[in-house]
C-alpha positions in Angstrom: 9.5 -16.0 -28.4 6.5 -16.2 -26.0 5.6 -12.8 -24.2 6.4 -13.8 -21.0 10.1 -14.4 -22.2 10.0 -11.2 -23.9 8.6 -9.7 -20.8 11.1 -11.0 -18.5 14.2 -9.1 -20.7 12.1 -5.4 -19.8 13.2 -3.2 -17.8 10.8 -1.6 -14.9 8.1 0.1 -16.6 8.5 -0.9 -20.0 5.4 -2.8 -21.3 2.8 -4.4 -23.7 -0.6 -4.8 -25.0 -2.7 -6.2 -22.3 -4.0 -8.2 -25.3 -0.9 -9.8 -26.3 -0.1 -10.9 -22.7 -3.7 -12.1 -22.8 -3.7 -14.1 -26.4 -0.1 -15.7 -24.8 -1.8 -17.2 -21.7 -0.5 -20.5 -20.9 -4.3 -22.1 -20.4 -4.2 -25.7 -18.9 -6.1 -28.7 -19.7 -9.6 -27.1 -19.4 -9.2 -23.5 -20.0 -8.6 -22.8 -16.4 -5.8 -20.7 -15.0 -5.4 -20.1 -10.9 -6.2 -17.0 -9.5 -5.3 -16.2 -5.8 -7.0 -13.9 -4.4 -4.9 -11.5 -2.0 -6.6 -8.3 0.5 -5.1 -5.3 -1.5 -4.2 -3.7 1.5 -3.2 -6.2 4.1 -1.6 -8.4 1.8 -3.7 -11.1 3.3 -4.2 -14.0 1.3 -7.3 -15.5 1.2 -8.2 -17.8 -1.2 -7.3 -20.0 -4.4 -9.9 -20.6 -7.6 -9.9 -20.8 -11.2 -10.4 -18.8 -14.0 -11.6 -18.9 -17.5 -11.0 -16.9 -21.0 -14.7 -15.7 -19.9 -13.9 -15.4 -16.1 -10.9 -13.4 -16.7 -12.4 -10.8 -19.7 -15.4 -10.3 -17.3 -13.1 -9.3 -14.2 -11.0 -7.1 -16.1 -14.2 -5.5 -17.7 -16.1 -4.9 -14.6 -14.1 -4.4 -12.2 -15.6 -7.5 -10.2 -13.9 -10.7 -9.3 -15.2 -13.7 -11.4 -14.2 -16.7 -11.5 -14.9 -20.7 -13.0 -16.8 -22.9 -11.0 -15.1 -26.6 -11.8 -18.2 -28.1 -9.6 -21.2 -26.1 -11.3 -19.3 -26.1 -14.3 -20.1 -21.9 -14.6 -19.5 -19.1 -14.3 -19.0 -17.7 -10.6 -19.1 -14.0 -9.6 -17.7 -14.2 -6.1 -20.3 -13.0 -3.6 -23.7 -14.1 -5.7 -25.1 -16.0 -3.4 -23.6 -14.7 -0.1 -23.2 -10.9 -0.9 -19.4 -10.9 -0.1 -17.8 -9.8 -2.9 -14.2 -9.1 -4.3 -13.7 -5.8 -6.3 -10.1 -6.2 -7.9 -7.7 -3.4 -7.4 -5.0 -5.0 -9.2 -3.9 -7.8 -11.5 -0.5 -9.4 -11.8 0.5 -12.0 -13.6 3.2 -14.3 -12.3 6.3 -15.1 -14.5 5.7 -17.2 -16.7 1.8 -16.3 -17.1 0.4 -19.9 -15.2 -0.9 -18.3 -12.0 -2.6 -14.8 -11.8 -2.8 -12.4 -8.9 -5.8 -10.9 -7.9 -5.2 -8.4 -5.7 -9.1 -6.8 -3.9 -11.0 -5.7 -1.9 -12.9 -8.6 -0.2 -16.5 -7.8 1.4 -16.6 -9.9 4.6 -15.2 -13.6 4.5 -13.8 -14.8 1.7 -14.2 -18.3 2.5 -17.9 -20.5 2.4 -17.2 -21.9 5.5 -17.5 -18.0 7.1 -14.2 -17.3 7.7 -12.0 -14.6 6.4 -9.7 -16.6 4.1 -9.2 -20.3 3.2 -6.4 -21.0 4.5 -7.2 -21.5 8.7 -6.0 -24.8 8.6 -2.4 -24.9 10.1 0.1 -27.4 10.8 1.4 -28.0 14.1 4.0 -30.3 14.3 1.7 -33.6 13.6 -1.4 -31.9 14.1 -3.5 -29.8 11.9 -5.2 -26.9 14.4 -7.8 -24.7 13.0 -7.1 -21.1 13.6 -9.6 -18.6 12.5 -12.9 -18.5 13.8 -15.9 -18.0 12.1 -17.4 -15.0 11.1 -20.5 -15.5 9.8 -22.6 -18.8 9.9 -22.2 -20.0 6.8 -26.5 -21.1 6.8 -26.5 -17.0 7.2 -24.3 -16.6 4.8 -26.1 -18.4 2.2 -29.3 -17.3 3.1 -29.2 -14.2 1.2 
């Protein structure tokens, strides 16, 4: 039986090894495993990414988000290049271990355009209205 089957037969506050949950990860394809990304205290969500074996280990070790790059094909600590970082406050795995919650504490926008999250595109009948503004320009953002 796979640990998230055994998991889902607990009862509130029973548990196991962090590393058996980890060694029973249902990896895709390449290694990669979503990770949403959620405002700890606002419950905001604000973005979607990937993470690795390496990605995930180096989170849970420091305490600050990482995650895969699929277009640099690297490793991405979130807020390198534009000082907006995620400090995680929590992690949850969903149900049957193929998504992961990253629950933080975002510094500024999450998202490279400049905006707070990634999700300000919204769906309006048919029309798709952008509804967050931006924060920072993202040609400040980077500039750092």
């Amino acid at each position: 039986m796979g640990v998230f089957k055994q998991l889902e037969s607990f009862a509130d506050g029973q548990s196991v090894p962090l590393s058996t949950v980890l060694d029973g990860l249902p990896w895709n394809a390449d290694g990669l495993l979503p990770a949403i990304a959620q405002q700890f205290d606002t419950g905001e969500v604000l973005m979607l990414a990937w993470v690795n074996a390496e990605a995930l280990a180096e989170t849970l070790a420091r305490g600050r988000v990482c995650y895969w790059s699929r277009s640099r094909q690297r490793l991405w600590r979130k807020g390198e290049s534009s000082g907006q970082v995620q400090l995680l406050k929590e992690l949850r795995f969903d149900c049957d271990g193929d998504t992961l919650l990253l629950k933080v504490d975002q510094t500024g926008p999450a998202c490279h355009t400049g905006r707070r999250d990634c999700f300000y595109n919204l769906v309006r009948g048919d029309r798709v209205m952008v509804d967050k503004p931006v924060l920072i320009d993202p040609a400040e953002l980077y500039r750092k």
